[in-house]
C-alpha positions, 0 to 999 in steps of 0.5 A: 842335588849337590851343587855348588849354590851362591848368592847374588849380593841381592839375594838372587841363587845361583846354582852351579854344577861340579861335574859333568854328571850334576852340569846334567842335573843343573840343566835337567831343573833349570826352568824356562826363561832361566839364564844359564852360563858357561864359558866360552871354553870347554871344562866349566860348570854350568851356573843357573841364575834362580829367577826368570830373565826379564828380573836379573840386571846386569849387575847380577848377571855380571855376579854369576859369570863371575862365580861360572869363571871361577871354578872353570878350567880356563881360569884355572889355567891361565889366570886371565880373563875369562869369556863366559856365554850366557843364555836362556835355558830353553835356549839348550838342546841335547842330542842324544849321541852328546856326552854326559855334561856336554849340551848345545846352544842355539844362541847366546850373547858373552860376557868378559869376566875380568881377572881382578874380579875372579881374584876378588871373589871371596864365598862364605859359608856354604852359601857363598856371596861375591864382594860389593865392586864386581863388574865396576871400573 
């Protein structure tokens, strides 16, 4: 599989897609009880955070979004904040008539991504890390 794979700055992986063909491969190994992102708006990969909900905070919830922000077509764009929906994997339905990386959602919740914190995102290596004051005011 060749995603995009991050860590939480405590260790949790995040995994993200690259396109729409591994956005499928992404939701295909998602596991139930996972949370995945995307944002609000369309040209987004799919981001799995790599643990069952109930033990990501929010601090790491807020990281993931911020890594599903990143590399979205809405940031790319517009240089602003980025809405970003997330939801848990059992949450993800795909009709058959729905194109390649494209899915539906029965419920999610959003989060607001703020410009300052997508700027400050810095991966190293090819296991990349997001800076230490993500989500702080």
């Amino acid at each position: 599989m060749s995603l995009r794979k991050y860590l939480t700055t405590t260790g949790k992986q995040v995994f993200l897609g690259k396109s729409a063909e591994t956005n499928e491969e992404l939701i295909g190994q998602a596991k139930n009880g996972e949370i995945l992102l995307h944002t609000s708006k369309p040209g987004s990969p799919f981001a799995n955070i790599k643990s069952n909900s109930v033990e990501v905070s929010e601090k790491e919830l807020y990281e993931a979004a911020v890594m599903c922000a990143k590399h979205s077509q809405d940031w790319r764009d517009n240089k602003k904040d980025v809405l970003v929906h997330y939801f848990l994997s059992n949450d993800v339905k795909k009709d058959k008539d729905m194109k390649t990386g494209t899915f539906g959602v029965k419920k999610f919740k959003e989060i607001k991504v703020k410009k300052q914190d997508i700027l400050n995102f810095v991966p190293q290596g090819t296991t990349h890390e997001l800076g230490k004051n993500a989500g702080q005011e």
